[in-house]
N, C-alpha and C positions, 0 to 999 in steps of 0.2 A: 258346551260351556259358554256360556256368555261375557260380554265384557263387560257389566255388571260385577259378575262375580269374580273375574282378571281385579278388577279395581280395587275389589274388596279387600280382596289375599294379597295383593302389592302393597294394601296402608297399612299392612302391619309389618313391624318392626321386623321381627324373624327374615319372612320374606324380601324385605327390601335391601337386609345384608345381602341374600342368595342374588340377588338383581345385581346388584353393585358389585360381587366379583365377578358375575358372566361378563357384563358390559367390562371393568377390568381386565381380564382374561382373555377376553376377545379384541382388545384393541391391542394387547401387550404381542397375542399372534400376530395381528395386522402387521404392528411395529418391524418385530421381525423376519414378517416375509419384507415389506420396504426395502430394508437395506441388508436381506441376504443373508440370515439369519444360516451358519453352517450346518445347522441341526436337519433344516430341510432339505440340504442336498445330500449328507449322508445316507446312504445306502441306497446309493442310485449306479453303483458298481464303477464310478467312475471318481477318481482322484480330482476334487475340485482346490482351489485353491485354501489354504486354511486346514488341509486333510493331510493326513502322512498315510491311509489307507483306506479300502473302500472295499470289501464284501460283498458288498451287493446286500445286505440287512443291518438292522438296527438295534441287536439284540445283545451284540458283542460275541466275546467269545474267540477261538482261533488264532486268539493274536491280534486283531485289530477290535477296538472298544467302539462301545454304541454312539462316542464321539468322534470315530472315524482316527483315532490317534494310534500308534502302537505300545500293545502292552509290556510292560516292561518282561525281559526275558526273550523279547521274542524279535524275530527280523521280517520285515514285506519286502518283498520284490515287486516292482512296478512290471505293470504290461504293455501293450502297444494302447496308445493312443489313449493314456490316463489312464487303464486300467491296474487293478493291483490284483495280478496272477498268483499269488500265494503267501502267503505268511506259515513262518515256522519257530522251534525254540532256536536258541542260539545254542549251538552247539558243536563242539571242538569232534571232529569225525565224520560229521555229516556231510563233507564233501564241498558246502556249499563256503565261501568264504566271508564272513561278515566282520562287521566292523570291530575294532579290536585282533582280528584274526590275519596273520603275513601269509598264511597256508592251510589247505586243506587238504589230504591225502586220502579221507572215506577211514581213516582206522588214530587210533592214540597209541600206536606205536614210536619205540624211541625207537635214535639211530637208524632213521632209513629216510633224513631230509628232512621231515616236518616233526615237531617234537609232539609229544600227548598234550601241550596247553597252545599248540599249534601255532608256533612260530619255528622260523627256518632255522634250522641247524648248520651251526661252524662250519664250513666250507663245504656246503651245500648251495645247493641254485633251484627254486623250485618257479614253476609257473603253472598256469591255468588252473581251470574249476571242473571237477576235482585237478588238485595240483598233482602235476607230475615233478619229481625229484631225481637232482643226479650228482655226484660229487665233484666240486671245484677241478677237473685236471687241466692240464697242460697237455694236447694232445689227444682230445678225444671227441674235435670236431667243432666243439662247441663255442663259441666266442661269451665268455665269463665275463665279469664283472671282474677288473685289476687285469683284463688280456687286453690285447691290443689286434691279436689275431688267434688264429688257431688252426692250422690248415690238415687237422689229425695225425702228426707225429710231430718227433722232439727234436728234426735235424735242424744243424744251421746249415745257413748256403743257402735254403732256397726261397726267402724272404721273410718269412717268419721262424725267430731263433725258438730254440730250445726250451725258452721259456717264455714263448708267445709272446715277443717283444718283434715290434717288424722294424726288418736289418734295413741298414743305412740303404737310399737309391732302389727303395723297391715300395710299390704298394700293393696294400689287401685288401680284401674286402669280402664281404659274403660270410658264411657260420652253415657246413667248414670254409674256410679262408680260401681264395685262389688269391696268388700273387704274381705280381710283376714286375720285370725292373724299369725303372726309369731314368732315364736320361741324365747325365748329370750337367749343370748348368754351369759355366764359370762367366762373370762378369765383370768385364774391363773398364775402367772408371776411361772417360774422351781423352783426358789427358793423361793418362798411363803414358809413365816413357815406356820405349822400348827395354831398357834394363831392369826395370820392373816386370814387365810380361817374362822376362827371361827369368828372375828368380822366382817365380811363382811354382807352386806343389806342383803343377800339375803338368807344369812343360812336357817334361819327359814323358808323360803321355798323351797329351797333344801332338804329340812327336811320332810316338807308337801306334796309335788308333785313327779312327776315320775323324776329319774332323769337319765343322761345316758354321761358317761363319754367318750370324743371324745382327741383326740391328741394333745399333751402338755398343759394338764392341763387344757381344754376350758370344761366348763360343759354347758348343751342345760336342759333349764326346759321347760318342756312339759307342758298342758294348757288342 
């Protein structure tokens, strides 16, 4: 083919629109490779910035769109190092917790901690994926939400009471609770008279007990 006859078939009208959207077309690509056009990095399996997920194709489908976005219905999990490891439906049983969801148990059963539209149930406690559920008690190890302890029974005496309140001069700590007592502290103002120290609560057992005098005036009674 000669360029002769290039020349010929370019002066005519027809062809010269065909000319004028390649040249179009091809600088509108240029454009958007420049400045990063997100269409070119979609489906290179990697979450680039501008993407909610990445497949690794361009065709859509699964849950992430050929614009690299998630389809509505559906939830991606990110991978290690930008990757997007799976996309699924949203769905209350499936174990996995997504947005909108306090719980997930694997089943839409009532009454056993997560309810069928999968939010936590009234004096229940659920945690992890799939979630594991267990009922609010007082005494059964577990340190709750509204406990202060919980060392697995409901005695008082031995720093966490009866109902998971931890008793005066003791601390807990841990889930089950171990506790301990502490020290009790009394603190003498410099100029305390001595008729003062005398009526105070606690003479008679400064009296009673070991006692051991620490700096400015603070007495520690032993137990």
């Amino acid at each position: 083919m000669t360029m002769q006859y290039l020349a010929k078939k370019v002066s005519q009208p027809q062809y010269l629109l065909v000319l004028f959207m390649v040249v179009a077309l091809g600088g509108c690509v240029s454009y958007r490779n420049f400045t990063g056009d997100l269409s070119q990095s979609c489906g290179n399996s990697v979450v680039d910035p501008g993407e909610q997920c990445d497949l690794g194709n361009r065709h859509g489908g699964a849950g992430c769109s050929p614009e690299c976005q998630v389809e509505t219905g559906w939830a991606c999990r990110g991978g290690k190092n930008g990757q997007t490891d799976f996309c699924h439906l949203v769905t209350c049983g499936d174990g996995i917790i997504d947005k909108g969801e306090q719980c997930d148990d694997e089943n839409t059963n009532a009454n056993d901690g997560c309810s069928p539209s999968c939010v936590v149930e009234k004096g229940w406690m659920c945690s992890g994926e799939p979630s594991k559920c267990h009922p609010i008690a007082c005494g059964d190890g577990i340190v709750d939400k509204g406990e202060h302890c919980d060392d697995g029974n409901v005695r008082n005496g031995d720093g966490c009471d009866a109902f998971c309140g931890m008793e005066m001069n003791w601390t807990c700590s841990g889930s089950p609770s171990v506790c301990k007592k502490t020290p009790v502290m009394i603190k003498f103002k410099a100029n305390d008279s001595r008729e003062s120290r005398r009526r105070n609560p606690y003479v008679s057992v400064l009296r009673g007990g070991s006692t051991q005098t620490v700096a400015q005036g603070t007495t520690t009674v032993g137990h």
